[in-house]
N, C-alpha and C positions, 0 to 999 in steps of 0.2 A: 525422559528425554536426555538421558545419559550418556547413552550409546551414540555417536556418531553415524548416520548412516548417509550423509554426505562428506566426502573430505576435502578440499580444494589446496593443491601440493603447489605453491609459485604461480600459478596457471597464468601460461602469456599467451597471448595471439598478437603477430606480427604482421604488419601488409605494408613490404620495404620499411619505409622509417614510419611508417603512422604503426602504435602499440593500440590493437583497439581490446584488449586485455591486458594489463601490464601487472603482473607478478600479485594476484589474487589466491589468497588463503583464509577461507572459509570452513568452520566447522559447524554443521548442523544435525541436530538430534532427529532420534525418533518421536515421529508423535509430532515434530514440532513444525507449525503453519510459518513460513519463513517469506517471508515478502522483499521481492527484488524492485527498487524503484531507482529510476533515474531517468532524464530526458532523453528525447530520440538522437541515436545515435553514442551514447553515455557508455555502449557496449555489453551492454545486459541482453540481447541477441544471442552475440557471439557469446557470448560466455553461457548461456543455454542450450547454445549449438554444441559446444566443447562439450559438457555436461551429457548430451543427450547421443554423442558420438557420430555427430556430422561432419564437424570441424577436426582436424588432427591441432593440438596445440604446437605451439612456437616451441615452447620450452612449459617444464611443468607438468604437472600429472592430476589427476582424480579418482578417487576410490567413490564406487555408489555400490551401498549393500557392502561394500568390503572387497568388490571388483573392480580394476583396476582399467580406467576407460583406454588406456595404450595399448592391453595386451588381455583383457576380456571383454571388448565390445559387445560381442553377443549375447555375453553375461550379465551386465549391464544393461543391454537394449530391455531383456530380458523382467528385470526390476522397474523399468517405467512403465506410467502411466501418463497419456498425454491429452488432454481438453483443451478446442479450437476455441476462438472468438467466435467464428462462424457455427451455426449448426450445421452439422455435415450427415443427420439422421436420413433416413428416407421418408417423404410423408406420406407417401402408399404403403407403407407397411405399419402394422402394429408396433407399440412398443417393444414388447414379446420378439416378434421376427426382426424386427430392425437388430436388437440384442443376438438373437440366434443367428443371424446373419455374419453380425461383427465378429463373433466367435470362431464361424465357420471360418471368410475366409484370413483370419489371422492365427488357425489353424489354433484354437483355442478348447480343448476340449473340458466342456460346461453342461449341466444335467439342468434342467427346469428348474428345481428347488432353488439351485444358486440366480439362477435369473430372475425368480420370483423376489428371494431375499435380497437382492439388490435393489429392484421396483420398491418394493419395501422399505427401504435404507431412507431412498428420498419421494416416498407417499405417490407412489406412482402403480402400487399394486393391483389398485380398481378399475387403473385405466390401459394394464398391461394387453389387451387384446382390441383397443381402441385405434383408430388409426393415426398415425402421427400428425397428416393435417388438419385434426378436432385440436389440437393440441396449442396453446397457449407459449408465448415467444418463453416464458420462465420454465413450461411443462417441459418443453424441449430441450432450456439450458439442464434440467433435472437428469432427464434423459441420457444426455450427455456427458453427464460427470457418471452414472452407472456404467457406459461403456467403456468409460477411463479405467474400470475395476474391473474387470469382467477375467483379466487374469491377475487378479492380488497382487500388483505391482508394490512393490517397497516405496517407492518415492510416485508421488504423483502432479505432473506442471499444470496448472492451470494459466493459459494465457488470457487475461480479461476475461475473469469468468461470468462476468453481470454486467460488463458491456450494453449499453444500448436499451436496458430493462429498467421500470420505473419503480422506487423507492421500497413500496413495500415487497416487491416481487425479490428488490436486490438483496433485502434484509434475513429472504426465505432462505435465499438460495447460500446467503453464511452460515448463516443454522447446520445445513446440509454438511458446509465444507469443516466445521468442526466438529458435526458428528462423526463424519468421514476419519480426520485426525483420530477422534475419540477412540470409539468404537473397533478401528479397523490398525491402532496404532501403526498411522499412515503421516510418512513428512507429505507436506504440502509445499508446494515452490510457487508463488503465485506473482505474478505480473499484473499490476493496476497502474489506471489511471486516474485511479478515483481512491485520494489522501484518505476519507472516512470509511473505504474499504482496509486499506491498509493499518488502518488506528484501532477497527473494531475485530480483528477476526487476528490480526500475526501477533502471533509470541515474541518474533521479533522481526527486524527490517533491516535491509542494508542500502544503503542511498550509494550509485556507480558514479561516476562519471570523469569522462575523458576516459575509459577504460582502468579507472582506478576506484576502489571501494574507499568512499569516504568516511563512512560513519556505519556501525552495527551497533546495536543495541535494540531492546524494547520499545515500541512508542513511546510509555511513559518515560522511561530512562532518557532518549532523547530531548523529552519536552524539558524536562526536569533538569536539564541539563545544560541548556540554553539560558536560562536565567532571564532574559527579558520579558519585560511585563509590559502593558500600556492601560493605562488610566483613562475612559473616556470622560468628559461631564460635558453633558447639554445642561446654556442656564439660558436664562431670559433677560435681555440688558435693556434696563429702561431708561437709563441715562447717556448720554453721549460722553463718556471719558475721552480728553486729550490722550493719545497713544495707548488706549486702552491694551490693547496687546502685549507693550512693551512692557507697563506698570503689572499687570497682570502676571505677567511671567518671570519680574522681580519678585513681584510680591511670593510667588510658591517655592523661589529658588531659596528666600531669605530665611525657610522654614528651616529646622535641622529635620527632615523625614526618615534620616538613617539609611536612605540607598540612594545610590546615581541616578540622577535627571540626564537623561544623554540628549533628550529633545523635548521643546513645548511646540505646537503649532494648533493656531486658532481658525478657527471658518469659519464666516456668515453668508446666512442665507446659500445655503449650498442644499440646493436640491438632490444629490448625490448624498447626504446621509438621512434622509428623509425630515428630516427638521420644520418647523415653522415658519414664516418669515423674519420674525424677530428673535429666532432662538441662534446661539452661540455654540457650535461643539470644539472643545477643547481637549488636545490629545498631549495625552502626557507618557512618554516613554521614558522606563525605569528599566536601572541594572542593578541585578544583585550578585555581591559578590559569589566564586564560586563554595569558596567554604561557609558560605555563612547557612549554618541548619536552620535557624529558628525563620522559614521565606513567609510565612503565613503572618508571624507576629509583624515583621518586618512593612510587608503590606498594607497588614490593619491599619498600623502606625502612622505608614504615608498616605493613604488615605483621608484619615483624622487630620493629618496636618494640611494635606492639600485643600480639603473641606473648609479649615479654619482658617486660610489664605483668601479663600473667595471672600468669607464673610466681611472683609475689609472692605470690599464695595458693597455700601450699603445698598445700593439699588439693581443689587443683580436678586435673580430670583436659579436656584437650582430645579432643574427637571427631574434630573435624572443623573448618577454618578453610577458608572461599572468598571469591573475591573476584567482585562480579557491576559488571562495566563499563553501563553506559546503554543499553537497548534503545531503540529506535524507538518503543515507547510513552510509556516515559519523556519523551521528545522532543513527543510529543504530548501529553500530558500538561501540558508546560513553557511550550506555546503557545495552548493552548485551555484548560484547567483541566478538562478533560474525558478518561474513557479512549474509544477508541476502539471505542462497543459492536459486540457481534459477534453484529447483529440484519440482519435483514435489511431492507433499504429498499424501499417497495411498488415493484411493476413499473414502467417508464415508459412510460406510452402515447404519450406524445408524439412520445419515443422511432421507438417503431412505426410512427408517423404517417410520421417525415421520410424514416425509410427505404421505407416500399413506396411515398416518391414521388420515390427520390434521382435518375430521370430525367424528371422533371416538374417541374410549378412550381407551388411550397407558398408564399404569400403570408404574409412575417411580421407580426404583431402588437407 
């Protein structure tokens, strides 16, 4: 993943004073699964569109494969490959002809063997003369990432490629899209909605928004990077303490734990974390410095001391004590002030447009 085979030069897109790209430089390897996330409207469209040579940019430029999206569009159009949210297969025709079809008219010339090996790629070999409406809503997303391939595309988008598919179907279809990477040393540009698509399958991520790239790095790098923590403990209070709360949350502050307490907040009887009626959950949010290496020791530590704070009330009873480290939403959360909804974004026509003419000439705007 060396090689560069995205390059993103300034890249702005302007509409009067709104910047819905505002001076984006990105470099992405080969090989490498690159995940674009940001809420609707954050400008990860546009900036796809720019990429994929629909859009003309403001200012700024793009090399894909090494061609320069201003002055070899065709060349460019040329190296993608593009997978819809929608399936757009046929379901009267076989897998086979659906393929041989998409070939034909995107003037694709492709011999059986290659169309077989691609059925093949993603376990679809057996069912290559089957008709597309036998076929299963995952069979068809399967489908659909072989026709992404069908001319060797250098970079290939997928927009919400497991959209609307149920867990283990969505788990198949990553498998797929890294063998894909793998195998076929293919970037992947992928568009989700869904945080634990993005955590399990990209090498790395870039969170947009307001038309600005806030953050790149790896999942892990991100999390790991954020530094907050939070301490749950469920206990069981069998005595009625005067300002239980208050004394309680002196009593864990008074510990030396070795990191920041930024917050304690206590709930009872909250049907919302699944609890007992008599049980207490207790959240305790911790900051650790950004240099401090040792974040594990650091944790045990507060832990033990937080543990050793409860024991002061003789008559509490522990349930249960966890420790939940920083998800990827969190992380987005920390960058946009937004969760990342898990709605879906209307279709892209435009989309549609660039690919049934990726061996033509689409005039950008």
């Amino acid at each position: 993943m060396n090689e560069h085979v995205i390059q993103t030069i300034n890249l702005t897109k302007e509409y009067g004073e709104l910047k819905a790209v505002d001076n984006v430089s990105l470099n992405i390897g080969r090989g490498e699964i690159f995940g674009l996330l940001g809420p609707n409207g954050a400008g990860k469209t546009t900036l796809i569109h720019m990429l994929c040579t629909i859009l003309r940019p403001t200012s700024g430029t793009a090399l894909i494969n090494r061609f320069d999206i201003l002055k070899e569009p065709d060349k460019v159009r040329k190296s993608l490959g593009i997978v819809f949210q929608d399936p757009s297969s046929d379901d009267d025709l076989t897998a086979y002809e659906n393929m041989e079809f998409h070939a034909m008219i995107y003037d694709v010339p492709v011999k059986r063997e290659n169309i077989m090996e691609l059925l093949r790629l993603v376990e679809l070999v057996d069912r290559a003369y089957d008709f597309v409406k036998t076929f299963s809503g995952g069979m068809k997303r399967r489908l659909e990432l072989t026709r992404g391939l069908l001319h060797h595309p250098k970079v290939l988008f997928l927009d919400e490629p497991t959209l609307g598919l149920d867990t283990q179907t969505r788990h198949k279809i990553w498998d797929y899209i890294r063998k894909i990477a793998n195998e076929k040393e293919m970037t992947v540009i992928l568009t989700t909605h869904y945080m634990e698509e993005a955590d399990s399958i990209c090498d790395r991520i870039a969170i947009i928004d307001e038309g600005e790239i806030k953050a790149v790095g790896s999942p892990e790098e991100m999390k790991d990077n954020l530094k907050d923590y939070k301490i749950i403990v469920k206990l069981i209070k069998r005595h009625e303490y005067l300002e239980f709360e208050k004394e309680l949350e002196r009593s864990i502050k008074r510990k030396e734990i070795g990191v920041e307490i930024t917050d304690v907040n206590i709930t009872q009887n909250s049907a919302d974390q699944g609890v007992r009626a008599n049980e207490v959950v207790l959240k305790i949010d911790l900051k650790i410095d950004n240099e401090s290496k040792n974040t594990d020791v650091l944790l045990i530590d507060a832990l033990i001391s937080i543990k050793d704070a409860l024991k002061e009330f003789k008559d509490i009873e522990i349930t249960s004590i966890e420790l939940h480290k920083p998800t990827l939403d969190d992380v987005f959360i920390r960058y946009t002030g937004k969760k990342l909804r898990d709605e879906r974004a209307p279709p892209d026509r435009r989309l549609r447009m660039v690919a049934s003419r990726m061996t033509t000439g689409v005039r950008m705007r």
